[in-house]
LUMTI-902601 format. One record per residue: x, y, z of N, C-alpha, C in turn; residue in one letter. Coordinates in pm, whole numbers, padded with zeros to 5 digits, always signed. Atoms other than C-alpha are relative to their C-alpha. Layout:
! LUMTI-902601
XYZXYZXYZA;...
//
This chain:
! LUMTI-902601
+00085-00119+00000+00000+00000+00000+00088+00124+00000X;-00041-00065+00050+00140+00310-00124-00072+00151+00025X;+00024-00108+00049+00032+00664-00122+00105+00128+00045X;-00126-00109-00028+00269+00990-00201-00052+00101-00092X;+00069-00169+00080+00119+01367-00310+00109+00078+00016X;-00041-00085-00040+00296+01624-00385-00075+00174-00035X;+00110-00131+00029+00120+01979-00366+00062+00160+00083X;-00061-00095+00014+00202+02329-00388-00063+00074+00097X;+00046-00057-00137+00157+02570-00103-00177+00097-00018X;+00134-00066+00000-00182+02746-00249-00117-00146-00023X;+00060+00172-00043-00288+02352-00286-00065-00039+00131X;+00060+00039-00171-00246+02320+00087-00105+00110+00083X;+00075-00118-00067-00404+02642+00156-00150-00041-00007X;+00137+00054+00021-00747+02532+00013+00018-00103+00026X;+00040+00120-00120-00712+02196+00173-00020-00003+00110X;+00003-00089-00138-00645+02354+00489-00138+00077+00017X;+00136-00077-00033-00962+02584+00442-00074-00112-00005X;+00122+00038+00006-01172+02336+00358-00044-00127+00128X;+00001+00053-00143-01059+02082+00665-00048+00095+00119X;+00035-00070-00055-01092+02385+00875-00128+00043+00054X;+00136+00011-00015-01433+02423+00805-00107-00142+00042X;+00080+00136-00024-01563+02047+00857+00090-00034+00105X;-00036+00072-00125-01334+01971+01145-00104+00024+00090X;+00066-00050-00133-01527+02153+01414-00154-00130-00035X;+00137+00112+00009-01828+01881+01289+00056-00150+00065X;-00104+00122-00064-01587+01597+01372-00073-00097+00169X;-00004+00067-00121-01676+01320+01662+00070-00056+00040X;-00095-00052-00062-01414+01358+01857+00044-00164+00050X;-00041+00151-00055-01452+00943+01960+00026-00109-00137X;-00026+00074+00114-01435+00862+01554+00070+00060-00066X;-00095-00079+00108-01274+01111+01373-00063+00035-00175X;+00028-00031+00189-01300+01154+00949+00062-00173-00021X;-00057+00139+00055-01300+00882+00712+00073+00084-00133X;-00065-00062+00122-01036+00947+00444-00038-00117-00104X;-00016+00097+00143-01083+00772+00070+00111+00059-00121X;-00139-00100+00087-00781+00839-00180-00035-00159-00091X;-00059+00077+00082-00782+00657-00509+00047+00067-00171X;-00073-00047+00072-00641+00734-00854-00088+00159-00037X;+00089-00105+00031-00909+01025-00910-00045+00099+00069X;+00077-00093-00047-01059+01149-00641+00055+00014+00184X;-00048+00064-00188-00995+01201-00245-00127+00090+00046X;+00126-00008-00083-01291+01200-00033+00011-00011+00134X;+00016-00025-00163-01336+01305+00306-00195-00034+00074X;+00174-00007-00076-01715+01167+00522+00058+00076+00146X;-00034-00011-00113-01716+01316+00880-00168-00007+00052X;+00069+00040-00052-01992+01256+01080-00011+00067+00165X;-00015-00079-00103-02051+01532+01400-00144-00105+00112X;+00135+00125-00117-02238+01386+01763-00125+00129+00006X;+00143-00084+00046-02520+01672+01629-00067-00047-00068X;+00076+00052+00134-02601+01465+01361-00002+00033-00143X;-00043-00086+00111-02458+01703+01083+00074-00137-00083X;-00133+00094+00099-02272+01467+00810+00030+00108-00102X;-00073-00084+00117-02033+01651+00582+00093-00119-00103X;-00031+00074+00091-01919+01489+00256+00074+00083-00071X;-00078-00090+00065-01625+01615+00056+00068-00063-00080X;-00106+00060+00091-01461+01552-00279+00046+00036-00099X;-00125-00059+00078-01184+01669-00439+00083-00064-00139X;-00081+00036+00076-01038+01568-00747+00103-00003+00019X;-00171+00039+00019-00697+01470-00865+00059+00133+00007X;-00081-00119+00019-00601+01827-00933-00004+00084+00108X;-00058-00010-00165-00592+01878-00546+00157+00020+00017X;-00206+00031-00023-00208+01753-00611+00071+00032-00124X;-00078-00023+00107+00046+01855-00830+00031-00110-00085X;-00040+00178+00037+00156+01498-00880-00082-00070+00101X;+00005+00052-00092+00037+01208-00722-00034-00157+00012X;-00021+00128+00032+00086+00814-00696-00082-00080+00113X;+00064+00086-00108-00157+00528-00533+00038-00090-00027X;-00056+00123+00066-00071+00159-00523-00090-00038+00106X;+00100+00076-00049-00338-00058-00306-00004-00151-00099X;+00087+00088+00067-00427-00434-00388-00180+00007+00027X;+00134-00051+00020-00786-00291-00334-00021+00086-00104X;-00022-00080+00145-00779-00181-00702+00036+00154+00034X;-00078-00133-00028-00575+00131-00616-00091+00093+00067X;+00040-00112-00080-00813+00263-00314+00003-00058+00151X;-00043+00009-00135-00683+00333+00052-00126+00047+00083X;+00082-00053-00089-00949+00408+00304+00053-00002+00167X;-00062-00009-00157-00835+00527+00652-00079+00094+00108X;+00064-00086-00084-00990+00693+00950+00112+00092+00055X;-00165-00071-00006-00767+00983+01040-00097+00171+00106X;+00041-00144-00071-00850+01274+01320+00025+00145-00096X;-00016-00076+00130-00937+01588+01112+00068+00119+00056X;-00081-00142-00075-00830+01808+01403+00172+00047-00027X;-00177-00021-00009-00459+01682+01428-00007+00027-00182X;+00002-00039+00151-00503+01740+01007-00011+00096-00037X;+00015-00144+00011-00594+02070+01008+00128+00040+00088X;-00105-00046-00081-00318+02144+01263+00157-00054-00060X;-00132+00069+00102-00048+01953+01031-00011+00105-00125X;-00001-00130+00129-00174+02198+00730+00054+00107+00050X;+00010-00130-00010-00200+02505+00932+00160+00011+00023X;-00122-00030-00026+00188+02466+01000+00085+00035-00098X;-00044-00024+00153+00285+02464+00646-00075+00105-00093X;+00103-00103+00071-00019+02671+00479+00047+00132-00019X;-00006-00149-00001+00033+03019+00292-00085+00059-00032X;+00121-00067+00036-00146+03242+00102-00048-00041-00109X;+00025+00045+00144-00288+03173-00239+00064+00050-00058X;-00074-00115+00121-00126+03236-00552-00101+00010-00108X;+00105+00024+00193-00250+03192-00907-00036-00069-00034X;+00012+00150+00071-00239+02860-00927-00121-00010-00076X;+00184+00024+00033-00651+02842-00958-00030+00099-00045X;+00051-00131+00027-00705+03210-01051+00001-00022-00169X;-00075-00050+00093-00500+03207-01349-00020-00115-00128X;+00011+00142+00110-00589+02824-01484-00090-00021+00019X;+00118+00039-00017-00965+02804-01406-00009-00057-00113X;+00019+00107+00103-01001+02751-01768+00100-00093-00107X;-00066+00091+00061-00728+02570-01866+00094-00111+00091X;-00078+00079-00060-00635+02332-01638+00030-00121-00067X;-00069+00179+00064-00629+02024-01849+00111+00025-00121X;-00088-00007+00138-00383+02190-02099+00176+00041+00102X;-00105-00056-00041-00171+02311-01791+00073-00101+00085X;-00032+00115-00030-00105+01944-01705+00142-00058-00171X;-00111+00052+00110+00112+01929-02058+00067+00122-00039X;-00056-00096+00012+00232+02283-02058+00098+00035+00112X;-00156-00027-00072+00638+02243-01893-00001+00149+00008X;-00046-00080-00041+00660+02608-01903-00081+00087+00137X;+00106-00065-00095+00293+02749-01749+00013-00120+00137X;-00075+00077-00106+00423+02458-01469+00119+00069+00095X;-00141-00093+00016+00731+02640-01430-00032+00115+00062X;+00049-00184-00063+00613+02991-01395-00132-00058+00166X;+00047+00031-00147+00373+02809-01105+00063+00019+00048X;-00045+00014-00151+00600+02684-00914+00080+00095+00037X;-00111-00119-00031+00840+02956-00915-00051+00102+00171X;+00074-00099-00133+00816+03150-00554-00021-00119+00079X;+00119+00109-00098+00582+02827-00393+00137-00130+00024X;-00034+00118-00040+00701+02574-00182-00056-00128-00015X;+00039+00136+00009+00649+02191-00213-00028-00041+00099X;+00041+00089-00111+00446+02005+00073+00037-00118-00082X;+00034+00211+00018+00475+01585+00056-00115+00011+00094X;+00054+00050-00100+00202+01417+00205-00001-00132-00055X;+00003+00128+00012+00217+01039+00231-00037-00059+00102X;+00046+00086-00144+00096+00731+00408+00169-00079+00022X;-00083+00129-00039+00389+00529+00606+00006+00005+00115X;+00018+00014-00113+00487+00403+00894+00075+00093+00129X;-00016-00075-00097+00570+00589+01224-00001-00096+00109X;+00007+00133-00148+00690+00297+01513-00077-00062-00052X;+00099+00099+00060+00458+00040+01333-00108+00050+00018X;+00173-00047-00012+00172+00246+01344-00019+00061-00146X;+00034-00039+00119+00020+00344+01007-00005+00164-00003X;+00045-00118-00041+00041+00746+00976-00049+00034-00125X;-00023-00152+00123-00019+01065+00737+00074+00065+00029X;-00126-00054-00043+00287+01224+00684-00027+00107-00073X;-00018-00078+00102+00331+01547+00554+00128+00106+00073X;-00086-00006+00011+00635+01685+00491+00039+00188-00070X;+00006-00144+00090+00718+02084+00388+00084+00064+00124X;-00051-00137-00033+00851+02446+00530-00064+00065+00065X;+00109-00126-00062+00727+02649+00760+00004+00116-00041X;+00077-00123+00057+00514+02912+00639+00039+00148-00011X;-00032-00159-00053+00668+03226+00803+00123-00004-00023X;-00134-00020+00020+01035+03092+00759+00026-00136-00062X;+00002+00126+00103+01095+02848+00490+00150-00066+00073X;-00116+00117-00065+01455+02738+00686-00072-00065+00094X;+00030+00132-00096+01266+02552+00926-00089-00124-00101X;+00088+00129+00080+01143+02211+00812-00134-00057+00084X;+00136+00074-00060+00801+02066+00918-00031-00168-00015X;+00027+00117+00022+00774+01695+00983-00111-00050+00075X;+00080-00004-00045+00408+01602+01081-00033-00161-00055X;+00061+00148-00006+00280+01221+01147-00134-00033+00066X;+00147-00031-00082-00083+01202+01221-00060-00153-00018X;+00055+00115+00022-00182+00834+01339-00106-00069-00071X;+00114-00009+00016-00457+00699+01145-00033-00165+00017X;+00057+00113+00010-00644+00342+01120-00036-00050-00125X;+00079+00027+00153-00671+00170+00760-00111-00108+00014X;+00102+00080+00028-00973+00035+00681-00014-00082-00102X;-00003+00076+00115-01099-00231+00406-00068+00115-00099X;+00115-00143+00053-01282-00033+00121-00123-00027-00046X;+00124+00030-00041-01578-00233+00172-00081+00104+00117X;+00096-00023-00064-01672-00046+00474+00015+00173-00057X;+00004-00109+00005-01648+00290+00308-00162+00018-00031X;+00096-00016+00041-02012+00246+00211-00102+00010+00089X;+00025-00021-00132-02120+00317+00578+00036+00139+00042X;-00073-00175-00002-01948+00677+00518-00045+00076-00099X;+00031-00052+00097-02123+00785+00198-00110+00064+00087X;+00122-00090-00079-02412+01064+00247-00098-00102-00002X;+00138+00073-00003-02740+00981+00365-00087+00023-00128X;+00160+00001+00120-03023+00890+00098-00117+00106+00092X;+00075-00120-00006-03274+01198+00121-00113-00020-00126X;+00118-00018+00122-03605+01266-00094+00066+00100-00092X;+00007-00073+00070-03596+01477-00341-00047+00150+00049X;+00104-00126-00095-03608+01848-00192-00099+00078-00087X;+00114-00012+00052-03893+02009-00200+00041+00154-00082X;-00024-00175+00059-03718+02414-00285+00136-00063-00005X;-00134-00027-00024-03362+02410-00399+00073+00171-00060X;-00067-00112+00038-03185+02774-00442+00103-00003+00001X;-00082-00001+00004-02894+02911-00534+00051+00137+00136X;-00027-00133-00080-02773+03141-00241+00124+00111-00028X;-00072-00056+00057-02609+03439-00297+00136+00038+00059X;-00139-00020-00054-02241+03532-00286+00007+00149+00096X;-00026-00162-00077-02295+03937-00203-00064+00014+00142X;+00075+00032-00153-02536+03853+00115+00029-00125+00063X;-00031+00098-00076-02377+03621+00334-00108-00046+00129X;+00119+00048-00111-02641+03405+00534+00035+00030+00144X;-00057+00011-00156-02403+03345+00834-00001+00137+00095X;-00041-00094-00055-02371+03677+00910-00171+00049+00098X;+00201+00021-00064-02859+03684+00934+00059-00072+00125X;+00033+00166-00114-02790+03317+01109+00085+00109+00131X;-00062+00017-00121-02524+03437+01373-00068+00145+00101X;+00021-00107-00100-02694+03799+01506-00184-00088+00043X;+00103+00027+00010-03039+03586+01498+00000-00110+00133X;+00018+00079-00095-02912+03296+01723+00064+00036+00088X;-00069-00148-00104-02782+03564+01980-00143+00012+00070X;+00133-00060-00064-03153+03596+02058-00097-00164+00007X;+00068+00118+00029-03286+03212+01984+00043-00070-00012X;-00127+00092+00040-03159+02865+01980-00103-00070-00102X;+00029+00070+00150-03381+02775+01653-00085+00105-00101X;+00003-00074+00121-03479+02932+01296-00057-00003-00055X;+00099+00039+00102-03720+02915+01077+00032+00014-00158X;-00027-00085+00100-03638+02900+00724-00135-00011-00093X;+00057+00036+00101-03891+02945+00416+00046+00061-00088X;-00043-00050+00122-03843+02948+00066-00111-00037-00084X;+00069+00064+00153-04029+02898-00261+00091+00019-00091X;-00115+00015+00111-03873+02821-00566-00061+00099-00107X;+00001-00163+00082-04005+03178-00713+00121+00110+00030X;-00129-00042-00033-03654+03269-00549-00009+00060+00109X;+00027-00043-00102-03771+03405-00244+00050-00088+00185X;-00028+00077-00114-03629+03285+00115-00008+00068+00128X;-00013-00086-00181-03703+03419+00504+00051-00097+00078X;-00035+00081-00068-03532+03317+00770-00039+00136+00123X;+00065-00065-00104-03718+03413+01110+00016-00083+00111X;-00023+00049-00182-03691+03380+01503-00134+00017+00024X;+00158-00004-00062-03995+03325+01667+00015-00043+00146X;-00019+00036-00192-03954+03324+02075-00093+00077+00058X;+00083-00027-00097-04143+03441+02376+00063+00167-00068X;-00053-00123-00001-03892+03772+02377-00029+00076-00102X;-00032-00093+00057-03875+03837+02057-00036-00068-00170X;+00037+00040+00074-03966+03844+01682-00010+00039-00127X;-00108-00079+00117-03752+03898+01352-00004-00065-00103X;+00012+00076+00093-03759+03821+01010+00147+00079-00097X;-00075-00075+00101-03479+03868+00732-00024-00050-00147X;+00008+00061+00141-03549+03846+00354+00049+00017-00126X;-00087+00003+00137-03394+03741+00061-00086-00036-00139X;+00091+00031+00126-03568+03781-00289+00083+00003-00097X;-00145-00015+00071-03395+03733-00620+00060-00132-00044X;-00116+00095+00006-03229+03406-00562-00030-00081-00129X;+00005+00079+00123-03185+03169-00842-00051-00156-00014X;+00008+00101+00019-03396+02837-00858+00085-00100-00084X;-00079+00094+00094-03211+02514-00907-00099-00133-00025X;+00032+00145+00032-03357+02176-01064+00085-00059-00002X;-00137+00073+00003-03213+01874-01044-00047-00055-00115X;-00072+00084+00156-03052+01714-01391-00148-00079-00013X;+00103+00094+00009-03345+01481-01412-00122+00070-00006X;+00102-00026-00015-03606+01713-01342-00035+00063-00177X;-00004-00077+00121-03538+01894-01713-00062-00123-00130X;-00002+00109+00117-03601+01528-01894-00131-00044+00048X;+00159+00032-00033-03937+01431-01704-00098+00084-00104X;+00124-00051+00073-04278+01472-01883-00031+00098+00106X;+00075-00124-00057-04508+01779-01823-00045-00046+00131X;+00043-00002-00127-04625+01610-01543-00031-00068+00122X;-00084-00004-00131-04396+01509-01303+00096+00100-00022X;-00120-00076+00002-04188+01835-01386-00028+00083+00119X;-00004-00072-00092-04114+02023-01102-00078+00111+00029X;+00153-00094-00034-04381+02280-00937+00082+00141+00005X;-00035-00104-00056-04261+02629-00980-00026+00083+00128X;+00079-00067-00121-04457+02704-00709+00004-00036+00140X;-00028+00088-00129-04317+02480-00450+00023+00125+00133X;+00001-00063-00122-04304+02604-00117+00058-00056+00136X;-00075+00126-00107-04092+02458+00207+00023+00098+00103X;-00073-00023-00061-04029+02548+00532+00027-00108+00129X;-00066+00084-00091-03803+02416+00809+00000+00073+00112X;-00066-00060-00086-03702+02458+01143+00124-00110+00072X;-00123+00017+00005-03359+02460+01229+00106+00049+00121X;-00073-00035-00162-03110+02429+01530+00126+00167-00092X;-00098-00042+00094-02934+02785+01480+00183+00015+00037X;-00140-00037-00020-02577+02731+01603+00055-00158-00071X;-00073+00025+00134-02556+02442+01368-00010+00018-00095X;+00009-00029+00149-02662+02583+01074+00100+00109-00002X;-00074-00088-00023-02432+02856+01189+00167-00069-00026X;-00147+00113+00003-02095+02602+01213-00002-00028-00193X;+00034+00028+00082-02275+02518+00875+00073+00086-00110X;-00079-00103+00091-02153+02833+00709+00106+00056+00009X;-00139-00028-00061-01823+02874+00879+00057+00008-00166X;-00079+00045+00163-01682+02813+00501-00014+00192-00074X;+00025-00167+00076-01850+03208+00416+00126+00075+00068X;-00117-00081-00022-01583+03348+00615+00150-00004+00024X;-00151+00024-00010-01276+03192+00510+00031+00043-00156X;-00026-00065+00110-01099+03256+00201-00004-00115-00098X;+00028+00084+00118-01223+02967-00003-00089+00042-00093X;+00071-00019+00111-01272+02982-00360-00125-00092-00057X;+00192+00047+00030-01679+02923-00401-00010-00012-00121X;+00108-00037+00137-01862+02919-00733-00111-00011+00040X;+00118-00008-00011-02149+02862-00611-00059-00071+00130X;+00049+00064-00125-02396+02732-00281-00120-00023-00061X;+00102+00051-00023-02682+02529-00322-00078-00009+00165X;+00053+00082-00144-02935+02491-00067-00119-00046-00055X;+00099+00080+00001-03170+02246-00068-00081-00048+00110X;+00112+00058-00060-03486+02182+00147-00095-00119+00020X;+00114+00109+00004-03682+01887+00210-00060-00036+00154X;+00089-00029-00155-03975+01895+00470+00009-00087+00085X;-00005+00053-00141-03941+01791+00811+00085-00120-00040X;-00079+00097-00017-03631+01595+00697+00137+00030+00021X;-00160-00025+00006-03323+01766+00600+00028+00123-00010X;-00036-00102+00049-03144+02078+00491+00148-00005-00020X;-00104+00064+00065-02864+02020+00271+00059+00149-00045X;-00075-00142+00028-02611+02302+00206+00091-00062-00103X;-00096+00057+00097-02409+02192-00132+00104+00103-00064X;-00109-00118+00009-02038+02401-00156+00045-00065-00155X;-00118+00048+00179-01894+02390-00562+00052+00119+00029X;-00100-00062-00010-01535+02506-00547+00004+00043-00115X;-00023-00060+00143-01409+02690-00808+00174-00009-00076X;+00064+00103+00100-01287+02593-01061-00108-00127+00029X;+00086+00136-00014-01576+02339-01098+00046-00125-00045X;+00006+00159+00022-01373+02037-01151+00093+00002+00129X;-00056+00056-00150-01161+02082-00818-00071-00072+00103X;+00097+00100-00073-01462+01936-00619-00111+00114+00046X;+00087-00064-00075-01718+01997-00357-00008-00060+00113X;+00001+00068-00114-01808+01949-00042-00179+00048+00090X;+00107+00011-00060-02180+01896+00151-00021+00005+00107X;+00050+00040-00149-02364+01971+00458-00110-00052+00002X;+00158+00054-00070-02689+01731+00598-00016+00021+00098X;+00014-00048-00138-02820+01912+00850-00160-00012+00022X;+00137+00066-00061-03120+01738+01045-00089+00083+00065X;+00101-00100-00045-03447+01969+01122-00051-00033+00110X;+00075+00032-00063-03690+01958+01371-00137-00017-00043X;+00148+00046+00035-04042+01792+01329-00072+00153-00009X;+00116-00132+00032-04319+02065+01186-00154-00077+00065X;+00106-00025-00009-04620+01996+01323-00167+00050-00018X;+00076-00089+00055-04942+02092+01141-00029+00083+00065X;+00036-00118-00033-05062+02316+01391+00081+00106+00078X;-00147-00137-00023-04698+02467+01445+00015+00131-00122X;+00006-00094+00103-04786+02654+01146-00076+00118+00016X;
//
């Protein structure tokens, strides 16, 4: 078993953000499940709130990068995301160009030696690999510290390999079909509603219709606030565009939830870091879920998901 990445310091930076943001979900008595095989590397984590976060990153995560497994070339390991984030943040800089500059040409900048070249120039090289550490299986990663490239960073973060049978115990939960999905917007950051809202309440109300419209309101003894967002951009899903007239989706749908707000708040921790977004889905489905879906940008670097579990509606809570 084999694995060895190597990745450039605005690489680790957005790996670093995006651990950053899904650690704090982490259960602290299981940890993250890692999946790495020739394509893709996938992170499940699983918080004792009941939140699951799902994350997956393509190959072009790494500059280079080599798997070898007799489980047709995929490693699955459980690996604390805390000590992982704290192994990045020692090495992590700032961004460069890497992603700015090759959004649309990254598959040409995989055979272009010179636009390679002019990358790396300036940026340091992290390693990260699996080996051993005293016979214990680790994640190694290997680089410069951040603030003074003469010091070296050698970081071994124990983990547990698994078979890659049981990774299918770590995939998201099966969900209906939601009932509103929007696109939320980049210039109005939710977290910023969610966090002065649960200052006064520990749950939320959201509604939306898929005419682009969304409130999110407190409703308590004390007190009683609404904030609204009109505008937003209905999404269908792929399938809904190929159905007959009629099972096609209801423009007129209508959903609301209620929602614990200091995790939907943890939920959006991701708005105030410096990761490159393209876009946020949110998706609704009644008295079951509320699914927050992050696409990085470029859209073939990956994405990463929140399932965040509501509270029962009640007909005559309405």
């Amino acid at each position: 078993m084999r694995f060895k990445a190597k990745l450039l310091s605005d690489q680790v930076s957005l790996l670093y953000s995006i651990i950053y943001s899904i650690a704090k979900l982490q259960d602290n008595t299981k940890g993250g499940i890692l999946y790495l095989d020739p394509e893709f590397v996938r992170i499940s984590c699983k918080g004792e709130n009941g939140i699951t976060c799902f994350m997956e990153l393509s190959k072009d995560i790494f500059l280079e990068h080599r798997i070898e497994s007799a489980a047709d070339n995929v490693i699955v390991c459980q690996v604390d995301l805390h000590s992982f984030k704290l192994a990045l943040q020692s090495v992590h800089g700032h961004y460069s160009n890497y992603y700015s500059n090759n959004n649309n040409n990254s598959n040409n900048r995989r055979h272009n030696k010179s636009a390679i070249q002019s990358v790396l120039a300036g940026q340091q090289m992290v390693i990260l690999k699996l080996a051993k550490r005293n016979q214990q299986p680790c994640l190694c990663l290997d680089g410069r510290q951040a603030d003074d490239s003469s010091v070296e960073i050698h970081q071994a973060i124990p983990v547990r390999i698994l078979r890659q049978t049981e990774m299918q115990y770590h995939l998201p939960p099966q969900i209906n079909t939601p009932n509103v999905q929007l696109e939320l917007p980049h210039d109005r950051p939710l977290k910023a509603v969610v966090d002065k809202l649960r200052s006064m309440g520990p749950h939320l109300y959201l509604e939306a219709t898929m005419k682009g419209d969304l409130t999110v309101r407190l409703d308590n003894e004390g007190a009683s606030l609404a904030c609204f967002y009109s505008n937003l951009v209905p999404r269908w899903d792929d399938e809904a565009d190929d159905e007959d007239a009629d099972n096609a989706p209801d423009p007129d749908a209508t959903c609301i939830l209620k929602v614990d707000a200091h995790k939907l708040s943890t939920c959006l921790q991701w708005q105030q870091s410096p990761l490159p977004v393209s876009s946020c889905l949110m998706g609704m489905v009644y008295n079951e879920m509320l699914i927050l879906h992050i696409l990085l940008h470029p859209d073939q670097v990956g994405f990463f998901t929140y399932y965040i579990p509501v509270y029962f509606i009640h007909d005559e809570d309405l």
